[in-house]
C-alpha positions in Angstrom: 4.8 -30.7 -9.1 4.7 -34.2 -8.7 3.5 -35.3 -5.7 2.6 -38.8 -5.7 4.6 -41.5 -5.0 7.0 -42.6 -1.9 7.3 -41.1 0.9 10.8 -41.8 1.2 12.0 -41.2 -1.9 12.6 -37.7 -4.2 10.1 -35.7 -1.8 8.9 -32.4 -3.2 9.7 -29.4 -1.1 7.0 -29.4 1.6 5.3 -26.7 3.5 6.7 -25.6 7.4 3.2 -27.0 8.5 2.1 -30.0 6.8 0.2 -33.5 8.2 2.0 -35.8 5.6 2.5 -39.0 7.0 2.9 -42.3 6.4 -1.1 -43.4 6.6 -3.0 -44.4 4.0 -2.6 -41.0 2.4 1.0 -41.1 2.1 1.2 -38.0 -0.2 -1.6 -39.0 -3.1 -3.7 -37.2 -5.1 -7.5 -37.3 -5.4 -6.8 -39.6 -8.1 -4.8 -41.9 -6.3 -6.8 -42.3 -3.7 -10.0 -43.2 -5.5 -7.9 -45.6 -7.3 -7.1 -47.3 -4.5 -10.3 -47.2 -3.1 -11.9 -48.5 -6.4 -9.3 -51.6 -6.2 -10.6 -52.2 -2.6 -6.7 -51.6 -1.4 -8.2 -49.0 0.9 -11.2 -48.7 2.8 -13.8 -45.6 2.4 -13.4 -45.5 6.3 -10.0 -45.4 6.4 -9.6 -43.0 4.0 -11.9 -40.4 5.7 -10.3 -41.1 9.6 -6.7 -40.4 8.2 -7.8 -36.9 6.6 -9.6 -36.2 10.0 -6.6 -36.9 11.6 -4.2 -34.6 9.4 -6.7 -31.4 9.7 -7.2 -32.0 13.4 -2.9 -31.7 13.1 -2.4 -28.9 11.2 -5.5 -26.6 12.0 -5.3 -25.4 15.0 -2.0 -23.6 13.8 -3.5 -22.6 10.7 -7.3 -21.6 11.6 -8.3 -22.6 8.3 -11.4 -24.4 9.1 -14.4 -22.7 9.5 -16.6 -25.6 10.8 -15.8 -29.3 10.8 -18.7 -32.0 9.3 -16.5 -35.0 10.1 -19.9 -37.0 11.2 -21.8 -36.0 8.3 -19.2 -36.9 6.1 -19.7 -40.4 8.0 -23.2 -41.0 7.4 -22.5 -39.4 4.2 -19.7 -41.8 3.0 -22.2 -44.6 3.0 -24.6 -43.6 0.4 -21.6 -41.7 -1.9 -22.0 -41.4 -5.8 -19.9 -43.5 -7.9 -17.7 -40.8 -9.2 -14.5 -39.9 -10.6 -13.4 -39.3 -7.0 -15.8 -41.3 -4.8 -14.1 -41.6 -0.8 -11.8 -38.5 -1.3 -11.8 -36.7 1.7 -12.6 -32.3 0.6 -13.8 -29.2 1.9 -16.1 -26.6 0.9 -15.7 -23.0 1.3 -18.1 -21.1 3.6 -19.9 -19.0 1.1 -21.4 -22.1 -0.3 -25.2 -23.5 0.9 -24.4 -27.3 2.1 -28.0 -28.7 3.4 -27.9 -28.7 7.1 -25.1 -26.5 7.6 -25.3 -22.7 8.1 -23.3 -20.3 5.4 -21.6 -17.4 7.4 -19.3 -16.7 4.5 -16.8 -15.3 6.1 -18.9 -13.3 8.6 -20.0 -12.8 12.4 -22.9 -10.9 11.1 -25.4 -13.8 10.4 -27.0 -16.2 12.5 -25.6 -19.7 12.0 -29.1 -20.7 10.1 -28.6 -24.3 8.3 -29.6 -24.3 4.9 -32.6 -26.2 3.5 -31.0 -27.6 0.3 -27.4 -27.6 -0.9 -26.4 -24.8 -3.8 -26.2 -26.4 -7.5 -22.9 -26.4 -7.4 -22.8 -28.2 -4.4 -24.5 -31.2 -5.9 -22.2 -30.9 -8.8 -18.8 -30.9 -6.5 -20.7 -34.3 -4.5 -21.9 -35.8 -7.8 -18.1 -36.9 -8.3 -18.5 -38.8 -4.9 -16.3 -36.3 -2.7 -16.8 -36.5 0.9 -17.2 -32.6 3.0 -15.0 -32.7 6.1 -15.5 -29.3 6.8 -15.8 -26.0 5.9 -13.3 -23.6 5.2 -12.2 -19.5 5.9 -12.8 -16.5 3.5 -12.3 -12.7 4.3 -15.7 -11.7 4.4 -17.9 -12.1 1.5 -14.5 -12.6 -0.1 -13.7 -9.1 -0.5 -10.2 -9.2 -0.3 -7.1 -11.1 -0.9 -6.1 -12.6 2.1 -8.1 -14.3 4.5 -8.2 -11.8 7.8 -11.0 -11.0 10.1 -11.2 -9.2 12.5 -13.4 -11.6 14.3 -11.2 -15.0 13.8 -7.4 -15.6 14.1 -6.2 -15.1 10.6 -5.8 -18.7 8.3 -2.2 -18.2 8.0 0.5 -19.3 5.3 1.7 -23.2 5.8 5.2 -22.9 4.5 5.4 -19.5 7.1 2.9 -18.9 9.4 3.5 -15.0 9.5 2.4 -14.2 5.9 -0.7 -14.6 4.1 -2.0 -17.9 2.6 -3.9 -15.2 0.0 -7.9 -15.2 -0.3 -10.3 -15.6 -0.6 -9.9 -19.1 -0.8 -6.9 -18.8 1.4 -8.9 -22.1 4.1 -9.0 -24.6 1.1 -5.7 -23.7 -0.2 -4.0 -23.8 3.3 -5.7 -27.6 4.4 -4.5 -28.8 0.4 -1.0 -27.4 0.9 -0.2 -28.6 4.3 -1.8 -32.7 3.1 -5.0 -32.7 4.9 -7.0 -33.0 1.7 -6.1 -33.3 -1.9 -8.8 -31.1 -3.2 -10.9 -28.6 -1.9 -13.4 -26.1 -3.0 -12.7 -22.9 -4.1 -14.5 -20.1 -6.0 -13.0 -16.7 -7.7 -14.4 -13.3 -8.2 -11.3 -11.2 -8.7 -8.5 -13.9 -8.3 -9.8 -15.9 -5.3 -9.0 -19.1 -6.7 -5.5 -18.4 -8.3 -4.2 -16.1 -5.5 -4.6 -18.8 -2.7 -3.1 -21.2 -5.3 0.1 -19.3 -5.7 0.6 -18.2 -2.2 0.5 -21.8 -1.1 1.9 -23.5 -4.3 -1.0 -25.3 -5.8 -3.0 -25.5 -8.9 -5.5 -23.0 -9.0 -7.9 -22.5 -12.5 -10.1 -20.6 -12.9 -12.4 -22.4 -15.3 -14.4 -20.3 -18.5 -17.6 -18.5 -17.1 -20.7 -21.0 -16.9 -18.4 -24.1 -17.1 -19.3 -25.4 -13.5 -22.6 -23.9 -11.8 -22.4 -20.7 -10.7 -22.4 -19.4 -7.4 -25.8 -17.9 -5.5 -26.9 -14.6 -6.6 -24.8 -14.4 -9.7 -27.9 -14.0 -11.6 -29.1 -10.9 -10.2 -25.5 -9.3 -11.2 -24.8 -6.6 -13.5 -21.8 -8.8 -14.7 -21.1 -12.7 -13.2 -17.6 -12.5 -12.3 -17.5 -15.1 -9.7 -16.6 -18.8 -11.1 -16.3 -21.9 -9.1 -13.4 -24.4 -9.0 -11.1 -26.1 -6.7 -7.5 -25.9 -5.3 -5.3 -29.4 -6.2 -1.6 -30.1 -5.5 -1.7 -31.5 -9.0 -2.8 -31.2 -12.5 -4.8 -34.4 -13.2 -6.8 -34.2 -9.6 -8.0 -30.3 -11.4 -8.8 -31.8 -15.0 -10.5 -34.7 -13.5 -12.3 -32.8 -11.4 -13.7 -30.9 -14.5 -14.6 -34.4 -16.5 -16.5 -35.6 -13.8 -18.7 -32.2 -13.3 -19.1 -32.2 -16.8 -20.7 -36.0 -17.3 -22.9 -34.4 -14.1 -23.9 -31.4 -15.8 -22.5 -29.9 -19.1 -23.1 -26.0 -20.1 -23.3 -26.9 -24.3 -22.7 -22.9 -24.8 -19.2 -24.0 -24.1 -16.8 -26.8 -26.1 -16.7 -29.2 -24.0 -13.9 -30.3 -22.3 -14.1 -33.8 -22.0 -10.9 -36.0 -20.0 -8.1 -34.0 -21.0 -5.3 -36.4 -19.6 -1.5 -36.1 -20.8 -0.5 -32.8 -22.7 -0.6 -31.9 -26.1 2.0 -31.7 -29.1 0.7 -29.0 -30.7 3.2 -25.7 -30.6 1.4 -22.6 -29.1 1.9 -18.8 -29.3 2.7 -17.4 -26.5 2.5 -13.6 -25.4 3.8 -12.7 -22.1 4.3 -9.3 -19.7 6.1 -8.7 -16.4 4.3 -5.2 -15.5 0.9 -4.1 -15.2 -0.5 -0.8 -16.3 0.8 2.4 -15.8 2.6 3.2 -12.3 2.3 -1.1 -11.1 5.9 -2.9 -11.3 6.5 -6.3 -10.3 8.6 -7.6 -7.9 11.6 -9.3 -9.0 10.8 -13.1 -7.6 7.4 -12.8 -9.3 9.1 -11.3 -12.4 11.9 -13.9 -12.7 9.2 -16.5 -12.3 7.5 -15.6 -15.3 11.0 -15.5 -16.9 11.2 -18.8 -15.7 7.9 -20.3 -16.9 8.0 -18.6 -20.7 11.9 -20.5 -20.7 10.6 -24.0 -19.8 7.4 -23.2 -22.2 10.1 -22.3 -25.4 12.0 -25.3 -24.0 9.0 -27.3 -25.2 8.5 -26.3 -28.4 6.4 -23.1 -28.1 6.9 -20.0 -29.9 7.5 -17.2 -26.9 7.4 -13.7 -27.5 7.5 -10.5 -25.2 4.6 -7.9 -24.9 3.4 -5.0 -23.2 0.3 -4.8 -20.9 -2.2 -5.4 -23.2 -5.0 -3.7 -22.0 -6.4 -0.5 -20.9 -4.4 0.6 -17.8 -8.3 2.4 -16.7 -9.5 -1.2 -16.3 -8.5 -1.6 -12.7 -9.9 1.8 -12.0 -13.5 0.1 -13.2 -13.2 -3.1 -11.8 -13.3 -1.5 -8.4 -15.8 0.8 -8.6 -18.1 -2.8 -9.7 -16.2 -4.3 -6.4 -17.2 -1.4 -4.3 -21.0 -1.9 -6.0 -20.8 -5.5 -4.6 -19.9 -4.4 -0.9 -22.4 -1.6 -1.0 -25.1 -4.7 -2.1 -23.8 -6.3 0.7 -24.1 -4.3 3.3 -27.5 -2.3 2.8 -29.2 -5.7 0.9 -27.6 -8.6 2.0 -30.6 -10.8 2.1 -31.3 -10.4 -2.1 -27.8 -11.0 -2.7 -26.9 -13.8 -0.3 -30.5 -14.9 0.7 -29.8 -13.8 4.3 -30.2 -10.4 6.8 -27.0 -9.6 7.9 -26.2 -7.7 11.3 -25.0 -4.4 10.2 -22.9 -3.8 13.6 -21.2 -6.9 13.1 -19.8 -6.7 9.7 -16.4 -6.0 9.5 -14.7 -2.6 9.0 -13.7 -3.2 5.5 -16.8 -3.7 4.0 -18.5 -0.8 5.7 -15.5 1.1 4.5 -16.5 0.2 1.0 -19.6 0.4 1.1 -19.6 4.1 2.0 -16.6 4.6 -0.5 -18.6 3.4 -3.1 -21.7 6.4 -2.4 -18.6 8.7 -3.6 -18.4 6.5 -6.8 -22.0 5.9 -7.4 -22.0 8.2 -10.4 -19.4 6.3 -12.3 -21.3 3.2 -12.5 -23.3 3.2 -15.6 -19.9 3.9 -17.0 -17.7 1.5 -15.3 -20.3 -1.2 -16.2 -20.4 -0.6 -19.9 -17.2 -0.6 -20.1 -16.6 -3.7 -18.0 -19.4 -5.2 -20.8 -17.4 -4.6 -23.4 -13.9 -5.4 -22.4 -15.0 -9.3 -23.5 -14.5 -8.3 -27.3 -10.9 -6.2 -26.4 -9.7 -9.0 -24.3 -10.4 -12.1 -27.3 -8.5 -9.2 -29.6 -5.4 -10.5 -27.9 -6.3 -14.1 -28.9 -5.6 -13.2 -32.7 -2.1 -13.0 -32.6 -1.7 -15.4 -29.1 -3.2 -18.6 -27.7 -1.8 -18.5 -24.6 -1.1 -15.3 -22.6 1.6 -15.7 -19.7 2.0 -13.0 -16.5 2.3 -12.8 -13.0 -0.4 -13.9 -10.6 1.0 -11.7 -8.0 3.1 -7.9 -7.9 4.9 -9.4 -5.2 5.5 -12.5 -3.2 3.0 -13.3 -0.1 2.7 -10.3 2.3 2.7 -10.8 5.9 0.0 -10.9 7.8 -1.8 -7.7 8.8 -0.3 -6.0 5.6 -3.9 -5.9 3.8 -6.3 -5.7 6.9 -5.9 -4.2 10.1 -7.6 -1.2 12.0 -4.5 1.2 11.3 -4.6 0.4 8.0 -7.1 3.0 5.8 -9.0 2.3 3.0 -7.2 4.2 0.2 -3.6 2.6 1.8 -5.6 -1.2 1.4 -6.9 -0.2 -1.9 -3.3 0.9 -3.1 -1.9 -1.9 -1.6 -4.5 -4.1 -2.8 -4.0 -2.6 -6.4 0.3 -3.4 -6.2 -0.5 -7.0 -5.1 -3.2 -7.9 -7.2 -3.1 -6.3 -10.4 -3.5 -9.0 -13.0 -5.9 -11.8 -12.1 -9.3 -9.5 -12.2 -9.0 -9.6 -15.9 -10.5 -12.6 -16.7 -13.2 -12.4 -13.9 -14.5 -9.6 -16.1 -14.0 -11.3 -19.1 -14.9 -14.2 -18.1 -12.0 -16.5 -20.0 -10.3 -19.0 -17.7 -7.1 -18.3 -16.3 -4.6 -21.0 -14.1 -2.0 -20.3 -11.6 0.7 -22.5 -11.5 3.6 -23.4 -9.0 6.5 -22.3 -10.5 8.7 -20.8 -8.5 9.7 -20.0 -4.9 10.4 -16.4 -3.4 14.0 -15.9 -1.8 11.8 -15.7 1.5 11.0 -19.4 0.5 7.4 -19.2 -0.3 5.9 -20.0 -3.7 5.0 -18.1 -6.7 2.4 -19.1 -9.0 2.7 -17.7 -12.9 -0.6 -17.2 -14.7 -1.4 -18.6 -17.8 -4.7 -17.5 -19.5 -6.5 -18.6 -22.6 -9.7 -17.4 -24.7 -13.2 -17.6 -23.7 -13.8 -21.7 -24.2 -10.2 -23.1 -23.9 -9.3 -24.3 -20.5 -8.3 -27.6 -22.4 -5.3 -25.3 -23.8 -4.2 -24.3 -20.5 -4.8 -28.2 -19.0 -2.7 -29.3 -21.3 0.1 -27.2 -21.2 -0.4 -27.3 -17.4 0.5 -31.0 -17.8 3.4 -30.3 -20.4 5.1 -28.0 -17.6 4.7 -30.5 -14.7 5.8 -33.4 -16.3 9.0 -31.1 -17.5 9.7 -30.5 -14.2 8.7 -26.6 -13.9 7.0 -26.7 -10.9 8.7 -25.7 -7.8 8.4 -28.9 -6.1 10.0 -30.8 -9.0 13.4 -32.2 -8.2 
């Protein structure tokens, strides 16, 4: 999707709520704008009053800001790094530590507590010279895929307010989508990242294990299946956002990854499937996408071929058990896994819910987690035959709101509904291989639908590059 340029010319379809204007920010990317700021063509302050000015538009129809910094980000623009992106305006998500500022993530049930120092990953994101306007929504603790409360209006869709922008990033993805920022934080335990990003129609990747810092707590975890990242509207804003956290801090278990800039010649294999295990079909917009994406990947040179869910259809049935592990944690221990005491009256009804569930499932755990171990070596078995593996992000397009959370809604019937719309990104959160969503089609309802494109354990450059190879062939659903 190629969003830069004129205003008045070739516009990319744009979202029912958006705060593109004719400032400053016209409709740039990150990249852009530093640019211009490095060329003195626009001023720092400038920059940072014009994004103020689109969220202060667009949120208070889409609720997607947890807590506005806009005079930190002030004092903080004067001091800023000399990054890839120094005087881009961005947004953190509320599960991370930013010094001074509580982290609720997601939650009414802790006290609004600044933090003493920002996370690791914090530093990393600011070392590229990105300025924090705010904070933005989760579900709590990020525990499902759409970003509901039932303490908060629900962050809502920006191309239809009545469905779901997805979760758990669903705050960054909304304030990208709609033009009040060009990049924003975003982190993925299960498809956090990637579900936003097709929901709203951005780029979402969901980098290799270990490539930026990881989140709090990850250590203490059985299995790390939470990754940072970010949420762009195009390709070079999320592959420059990688360089520049990479000359910050590189993790040398991993090849690096360098400035991967313009696509690359070489002709991939490509395996791709529609359906997910057993029972789980897809829905015929998300399905035709994929169709869609492996025609325009074939189109370039690629050798496509059709295959069947490749992995064990019991996989899901694991992965939850884990996820209902990680709401248990949260709810009886809160303070080893997050650092903080949470109210237990105040948390919300889903993860109670869970957490009880899970002292049903207890016994499976060993189990599940050996399994969930090993799956690594089955998922690089794929990688033998393919180098790129191509499904939906999604069962089906964007669900309205109130579909996934509500109190008439029971556990099994979220879990079931949970397992029909989410049924594909979890894998590499358990292998820990990165995975991207990309914008590559839009639903007959008119909102998007991102295709996933996953790679081995190491190759995000692969799926950067052929990322760039679809945009600049005009995949993307805002291409014209």
């Amino acid at each position: 999707m190629t969003w830069r340029g004129s205003l008045t010319n070739n516009l990319p379809e744009r979202p029912a709520v958006n705060a593109f204007c004719n400032d400053v920010l016209s409709d740039l990317d990150a990249v852009d704008i530093a640019a211009h700021i490095q060329r003195g063509e626009f001023s720092i302050n400038e920059v940072l009053n014009a994004s103020i000015k689109r969220i202060e538009n667009v949120n208070p129809t889409l609720n997607a800001l947890a807590r506005e910094t806009y005079e930190l980000a002030r004092t903080q623009s004067q001091s800023l790094p000399d990054g890839l992106m120094k005087g881009v305006p961005s947004l953190i998500k509320d599960n991370e530590n930013v010094i001074g500022l509580p982290t609720l993530h997601g939650s009414a049930a802790f006290d609004e507590k600044p933090a003493t120092r920002s996370s690791d990953f914090v530093k990393q994101f600011d070392s590229l010279g990105l300025m924090t306007l705010g904070k933005t929504t989760l579900p709590e603790f990020g525990l499902t895929a759409t970003t509901e409360s039932t303490h908060l209006p629900p962050t809502v869709n920006p191309w239809n307010t009545k469905f779901s922008c997805g979760g758990s990033s669903g705050g960054s993805a909304a304030l990208v989508a709609a033009g009040a920022v060009p990049i924003a934080h975003g982190n993925d335990g299960g498809g956090s990242i990637r579900i936003p990003a097709s929901c709203c129609g951005l780029i979402g990747l969901k980098p290799t294990r270990g490539r930026l810092h990881n989140i709090q707590g990850s250590e203490a975890m059985p299995i790390n299946i939470v990754n940072q990242g970010v949420l762009t509207r195009t390709v070079r804003d999320t592959a420059t956002f990688l360089y520049g956290a990479e000359k910050y801090c590189r993790n040398h278990e991993l090849p690096a990854l360098g400035h991967v800039d313009s696509p690359n010649d070489n002709k991939l294999r490509i395996g791709f499937f529609i359906n997910g295990p057993e029972h789980i079909l897809t829905d015929s917009d998300c399905a035709s996408a994929v169709l869609k994406a492996v025609k325009h990947c074939e189109s370039l040179g690629h050798i496509v071929e059709e295959i069947p869910f490749p992995f064990d259809s019991k996989l899901g049935d694991d992965f939850l058990v884990y996820w209902s592990l990680l709401a248990f944690s949260l709810h009886v221990a809160s303070k080893h896994v997050v650092g903080q005491a949470a109210k237990k009256d105040k948390l919300e009804p889903l993860t109670k819910q869970m957490s009880r569930n899970y002292l049903t499932q207890a016994y499976k755990t060993p189990f599940s987690i050996s399994r969930l171990k090993h799956f690594a070596h089955t998922y690089e078995k794929v990688f033998k035959d393919y180098d790129v593996i191509v499904s939906p992000v999604l069962g089906h397009p964007p669900p309205k709101i109130g579909y996934l959370v509500g109190e008439d809604i029971s556990l099994n019937s979220a879990i079931e509904r949970l397992r029909r719309y989410v049924p594909f990104t979890a894998i590499q959160n358990i292998s820990g291989a990165p995975a991207i969503s990309l914008p590559i089609a839009m639903s007959q309802t008119g909102l998007p639908i991102g295709v996933q494109f996953a790679a081995s354990y190491g190759n995000d450059k692969s799926l950067i590059e052929l990322a760039y190879a679809l945009e600049a062939s005009e995949a993307f659903h805002g291409n014209r």
